[in-house]
C-alpha positions as CSV (number, residue, x, y, z in Angstrom):
1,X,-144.8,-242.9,-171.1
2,X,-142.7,-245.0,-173.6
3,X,-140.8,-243.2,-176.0
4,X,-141.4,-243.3,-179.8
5,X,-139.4,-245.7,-181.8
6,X,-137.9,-243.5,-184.9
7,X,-138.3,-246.8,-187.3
8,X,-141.9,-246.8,-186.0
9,X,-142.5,-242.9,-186.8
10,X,-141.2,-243.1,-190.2
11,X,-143.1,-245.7,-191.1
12,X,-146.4,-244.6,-189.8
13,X,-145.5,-241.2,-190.5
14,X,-142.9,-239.6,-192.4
15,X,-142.5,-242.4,-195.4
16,X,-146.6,-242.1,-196.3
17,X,-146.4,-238.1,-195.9
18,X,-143.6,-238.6,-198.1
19,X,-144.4,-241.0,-200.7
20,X,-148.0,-239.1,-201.2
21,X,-145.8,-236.4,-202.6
22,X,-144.0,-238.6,-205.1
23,X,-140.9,-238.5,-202.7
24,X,-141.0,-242.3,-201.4
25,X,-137.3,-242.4,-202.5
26,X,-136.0,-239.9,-199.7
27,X,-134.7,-241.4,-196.8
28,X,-133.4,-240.4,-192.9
29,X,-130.2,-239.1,-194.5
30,X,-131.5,-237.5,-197.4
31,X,-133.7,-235.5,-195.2
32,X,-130.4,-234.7,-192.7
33,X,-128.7,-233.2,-195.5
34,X,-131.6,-230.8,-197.3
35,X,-132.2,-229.4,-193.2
36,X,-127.8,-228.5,-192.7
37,X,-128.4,-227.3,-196.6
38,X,-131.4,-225.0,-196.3
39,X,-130.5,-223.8,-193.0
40,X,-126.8,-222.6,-194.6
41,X,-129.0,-220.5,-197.4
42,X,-130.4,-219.1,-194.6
43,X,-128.1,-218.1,-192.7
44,X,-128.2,-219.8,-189.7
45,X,-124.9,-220.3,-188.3
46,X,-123.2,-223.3,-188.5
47,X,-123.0,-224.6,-184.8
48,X,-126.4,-224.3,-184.2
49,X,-127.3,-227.1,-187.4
50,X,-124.4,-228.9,-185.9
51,X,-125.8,-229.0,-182.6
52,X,-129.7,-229.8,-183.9
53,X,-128.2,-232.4,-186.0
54,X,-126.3,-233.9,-183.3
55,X,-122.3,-233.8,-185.2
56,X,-120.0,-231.3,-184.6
57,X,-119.3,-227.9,-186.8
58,X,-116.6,-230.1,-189.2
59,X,-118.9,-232.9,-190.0
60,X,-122.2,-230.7,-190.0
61,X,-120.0,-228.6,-192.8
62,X,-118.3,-231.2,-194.7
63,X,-120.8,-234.2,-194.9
64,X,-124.3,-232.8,-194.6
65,X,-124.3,-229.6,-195.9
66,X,-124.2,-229.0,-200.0
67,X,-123.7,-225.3,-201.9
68,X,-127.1,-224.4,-203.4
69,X,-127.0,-225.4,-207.4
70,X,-127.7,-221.4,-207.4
71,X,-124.6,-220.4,-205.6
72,X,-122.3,-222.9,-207.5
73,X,-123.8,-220.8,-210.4
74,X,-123.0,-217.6,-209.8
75,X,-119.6,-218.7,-207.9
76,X,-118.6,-219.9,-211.8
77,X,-119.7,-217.2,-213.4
78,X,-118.0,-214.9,-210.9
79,X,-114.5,-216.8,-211.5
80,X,-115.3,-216.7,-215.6
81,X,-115.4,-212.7,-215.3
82,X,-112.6,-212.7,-213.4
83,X,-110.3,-214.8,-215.4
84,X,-112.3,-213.7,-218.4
85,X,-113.8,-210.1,-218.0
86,X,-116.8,-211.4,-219.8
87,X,-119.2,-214.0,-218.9
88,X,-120.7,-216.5,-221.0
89,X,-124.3,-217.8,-220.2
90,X,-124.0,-220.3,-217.9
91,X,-126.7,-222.2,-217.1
92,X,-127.3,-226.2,-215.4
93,X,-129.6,-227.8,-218.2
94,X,-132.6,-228.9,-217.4
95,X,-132.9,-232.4,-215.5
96,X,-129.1,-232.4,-214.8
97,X,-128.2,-234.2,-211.7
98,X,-125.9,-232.3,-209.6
99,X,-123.8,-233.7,-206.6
């Protein structure tokens, strides 16, 4: 049995299933980083993304996983109290792009 080529699954597979939900823009390394990220907001430990993702621990950390808009949220406010002892509102408006 001949393996399947990963250019031939993504186009007969993933890009469609994609695109049908208005996501044609997403691409292999798009999809690399949102697994390392949601698996961090779950908790799973960090070797185990590394190893599924095929990287080691450093570059599974620092390249494909991103902090959860949510957590860089409350990480500011937290940092505003203490600084502070009050916190202001802060909120991301809506349709801001966040890197």
């Amino acid at each position: 049995m001949t393996p399947l080529a990963k250019e031939n699954v993504w186009r007969r597979s993933i890009g469609p299933r994609l695109a049908k939900a208005g996501l044609g823009w997403v691409n292999f390394q798009v999809m690399r980083r949102t697994h390392a990220s949601l698996m961090s907001d779950l908790g799973v430990e960090g070797k185990l993304v590394a190893d599924q993702l095929g990287h080691s621990l450093d570059v599974n950390q620092n390249v494909y996983t991103q902090s959860a808009v949510a957590k860089r949220q409350d990480a500011v406010n937290r940092l505003e109290i203490s600084l502070n002892g009050v916190q202001t509102e802060f909120t991301i408006p809506e349709g801001a792009v966040i890197n």
